[in-house]
C-alpha positions in Angstrom: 0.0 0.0 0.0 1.2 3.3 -0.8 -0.4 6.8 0.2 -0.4 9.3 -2.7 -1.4 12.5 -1.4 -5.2 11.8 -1.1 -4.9 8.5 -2.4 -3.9 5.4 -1.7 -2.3 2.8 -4.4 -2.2 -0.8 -3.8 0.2 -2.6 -5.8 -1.2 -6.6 -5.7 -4.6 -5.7 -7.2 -3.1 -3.0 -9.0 -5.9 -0.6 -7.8 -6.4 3.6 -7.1 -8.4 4.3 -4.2 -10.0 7.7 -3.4 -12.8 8.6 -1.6 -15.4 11.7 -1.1 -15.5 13.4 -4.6 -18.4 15.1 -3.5 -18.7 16.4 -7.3 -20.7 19.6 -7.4 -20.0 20.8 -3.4 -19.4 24.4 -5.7 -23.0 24.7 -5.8 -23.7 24.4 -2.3 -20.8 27.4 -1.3 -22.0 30.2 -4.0 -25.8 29.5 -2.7 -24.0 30.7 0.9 -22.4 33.4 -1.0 -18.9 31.8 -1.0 -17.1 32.1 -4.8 -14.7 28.7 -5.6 -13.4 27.5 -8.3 -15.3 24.7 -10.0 -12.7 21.5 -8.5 -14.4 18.6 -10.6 -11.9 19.2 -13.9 -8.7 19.5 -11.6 -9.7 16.1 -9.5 -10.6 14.5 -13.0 -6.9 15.6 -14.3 -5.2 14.6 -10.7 -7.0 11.1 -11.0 -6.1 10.1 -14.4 -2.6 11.5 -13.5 -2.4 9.6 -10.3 -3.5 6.4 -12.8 -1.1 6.8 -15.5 1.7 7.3 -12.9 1.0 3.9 -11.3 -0.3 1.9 -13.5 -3.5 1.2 -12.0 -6.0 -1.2 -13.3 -8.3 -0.4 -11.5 -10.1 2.8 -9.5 -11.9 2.4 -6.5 -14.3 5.1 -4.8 -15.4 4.7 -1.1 -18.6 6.8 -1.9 -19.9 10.1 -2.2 -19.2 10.8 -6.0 -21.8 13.6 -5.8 -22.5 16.3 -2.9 -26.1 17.3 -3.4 -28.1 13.9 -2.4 -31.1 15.0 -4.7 -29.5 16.1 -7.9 -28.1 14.2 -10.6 -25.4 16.9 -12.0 -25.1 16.6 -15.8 -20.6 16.8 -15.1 -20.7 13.8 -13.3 -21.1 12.0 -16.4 -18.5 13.9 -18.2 -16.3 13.4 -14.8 -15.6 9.4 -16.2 -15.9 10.0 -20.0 -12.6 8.2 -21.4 -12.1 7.2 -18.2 -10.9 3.6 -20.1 -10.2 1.5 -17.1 -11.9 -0.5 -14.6 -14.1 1.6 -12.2 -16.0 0.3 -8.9 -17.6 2.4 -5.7 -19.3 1.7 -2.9 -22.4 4.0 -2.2 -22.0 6.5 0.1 -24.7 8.7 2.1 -24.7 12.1 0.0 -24.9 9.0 -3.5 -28.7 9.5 -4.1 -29.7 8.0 -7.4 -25.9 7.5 -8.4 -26.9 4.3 -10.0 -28.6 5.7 -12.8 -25.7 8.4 -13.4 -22.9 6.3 -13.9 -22.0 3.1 -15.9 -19.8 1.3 -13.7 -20.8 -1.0 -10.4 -21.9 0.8 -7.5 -21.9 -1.6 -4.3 -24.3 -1.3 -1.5 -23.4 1.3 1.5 -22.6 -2.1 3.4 -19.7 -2.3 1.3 -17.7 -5.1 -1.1 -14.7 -7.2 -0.9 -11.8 -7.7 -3.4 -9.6 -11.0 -2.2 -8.3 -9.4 1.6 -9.1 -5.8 0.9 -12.6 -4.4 2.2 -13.8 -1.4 1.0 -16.4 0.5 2.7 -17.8 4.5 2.8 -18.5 4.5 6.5 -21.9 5.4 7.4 -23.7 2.5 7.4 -22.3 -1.1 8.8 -20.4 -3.0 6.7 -21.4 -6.5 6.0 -19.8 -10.0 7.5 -18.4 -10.6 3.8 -16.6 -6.9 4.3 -15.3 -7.3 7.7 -13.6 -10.7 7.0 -11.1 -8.7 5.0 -7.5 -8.1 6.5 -7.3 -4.7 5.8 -10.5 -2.6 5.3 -11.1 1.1 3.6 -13.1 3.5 3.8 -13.9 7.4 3.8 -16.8 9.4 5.2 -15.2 11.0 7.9 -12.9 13.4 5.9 -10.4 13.3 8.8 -7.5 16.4 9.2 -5.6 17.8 12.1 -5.6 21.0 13.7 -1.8 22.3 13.8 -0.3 25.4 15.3 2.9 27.1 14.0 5.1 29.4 15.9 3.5 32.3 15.8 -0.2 30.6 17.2 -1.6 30.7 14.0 -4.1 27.7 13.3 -3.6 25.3 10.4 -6.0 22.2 9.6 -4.4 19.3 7.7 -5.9 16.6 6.1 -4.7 12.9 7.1 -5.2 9.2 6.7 -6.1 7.6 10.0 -4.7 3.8 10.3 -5.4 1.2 12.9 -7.3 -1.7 13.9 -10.4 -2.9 15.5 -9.9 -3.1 19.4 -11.2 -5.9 21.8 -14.6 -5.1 21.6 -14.6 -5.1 17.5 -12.5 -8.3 17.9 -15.4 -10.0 19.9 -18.1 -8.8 17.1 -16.6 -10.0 14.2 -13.8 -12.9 15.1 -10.7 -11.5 14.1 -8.4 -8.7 14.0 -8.9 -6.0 10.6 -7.1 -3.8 10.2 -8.6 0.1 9.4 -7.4 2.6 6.6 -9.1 5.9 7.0 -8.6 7.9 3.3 -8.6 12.0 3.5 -11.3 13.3 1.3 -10.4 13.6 -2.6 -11.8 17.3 -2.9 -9.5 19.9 -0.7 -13.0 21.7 -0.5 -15.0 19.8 2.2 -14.9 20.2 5.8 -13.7 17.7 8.0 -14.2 15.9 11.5 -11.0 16.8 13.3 -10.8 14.8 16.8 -14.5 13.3 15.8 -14.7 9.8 14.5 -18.4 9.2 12.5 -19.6 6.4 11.5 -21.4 3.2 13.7 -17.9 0.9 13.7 -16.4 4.3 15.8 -19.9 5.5 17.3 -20.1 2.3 18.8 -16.7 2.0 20.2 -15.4 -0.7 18.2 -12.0 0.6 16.7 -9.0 1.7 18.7 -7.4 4.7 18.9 -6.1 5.6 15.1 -2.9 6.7 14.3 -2.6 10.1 12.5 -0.3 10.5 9.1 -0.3 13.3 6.8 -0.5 13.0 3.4 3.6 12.9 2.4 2.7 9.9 5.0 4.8 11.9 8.2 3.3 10.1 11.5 2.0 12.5 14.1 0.6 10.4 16.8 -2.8 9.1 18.1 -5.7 11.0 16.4 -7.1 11.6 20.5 -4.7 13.6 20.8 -5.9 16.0 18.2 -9.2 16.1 19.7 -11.1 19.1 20.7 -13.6 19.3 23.5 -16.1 21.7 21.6 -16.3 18.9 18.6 -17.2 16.3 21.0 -19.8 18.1 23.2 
């Protein structure tokens, strides 16, 4: 496994895993007044990039394609045109109606399996056929960091979170897996910093994730970047 910025490559299945396009977010700032550029064209660019460079077979998304869970934006489409390779997802919670937008194979919320790998969004549970993977994916929780630099100032930087069931998970499902948290894909939407979503966290099944930027520089547990007004 290799992190690539906001992806992750892995090299025995010769796959390109993003998550949390959240294609058409744009929309959602200018109706609050708050002018972007349009990011769909630059993450198309940046994936086929990131696919040329590793000669990935295959692109995986853990969910949310789209932002808005009612529209079915007319760019998605033109997102994947001459996208020539292999593409799978997994529905995530803001993927209303992605089924009849895209061509390629959108899995349940409860996730699919590829030999070991599990691949998952995160909002829903996965299934038993997911969670007998070794190493399972997933997204939903856009996870950064809040930083400070010398002078006080406050940065937030988006991470990958990894780690592993803990006893209690171990109990439910019969064996250790281990967990691969991916930053969102689009630099544009917010984040849970110090909050973990999702019923496998909720529910207090996962232990405490280690934190690594995205040049893959390990910064510690991710309770340590937690913040008390997030979790009240």
């Amino acid at each position: 496994m290799r992190i690539l910025e906001r992806a992750v490559f892995i090299d025995d299945i010769a796959a390109l895993l993003i998550a949390d396009l959240h294609i058409g977010y744009e929309e959602e700032l200018q109706a609050r007044g708050i002018v972007v550029p349009w990011q769909w064209e630059e993450m198309r660019r940046r994936i086929i990039e990131l696919m040329q460079d590793t000669g990935a077979r295959k692109l995986i998304i853990l969910g949310d394609i789209k932002h808005d869970i009612l529209s079915k934006p007319f760019y998605i489409r033109k997102f994947f045109e001459g996208m020539d390779y292999e593409i799978m997802a997994v529905k995530g919670n803001h993927d209303g109606g992605i089924e009849d937008i895209v061509s390629f194979p959108v899995h349940p919320a409860s996730g699919f399996r590829l030999g070991r790998y599990g691949f998952l969004h995160g909002h829903s549970w996965p299934s038993e056929d997911v969670m007998s993977s070794e190493i399972l994916f997933m997204g939903h929780m856009h996870p950064e960091v809040e930083l400070l630099d010398s002078m006080g100032k406050s940065h937030r930087m988006p991470c990958f979170l990894m780690g592993e069931l803990n006893d209690k998970g171990k109990e439910k499902y019969g064996k250790k897996v281990k967990i691969v948290v991916l930053p969102a894909f689009n630099p544009l939407v917010g984040a849970s910093i110090g909050k973990p979503i999702g019923p496998l966290f909720k529910n207090g099944l996962v232990e405490d994730m280690d934190v690594y930027l995205l040049n893959g520089t390990y910064l510690g547990k991710y309770s340590e970047f937690q913040r008390r007004d997030l979790d009240e």
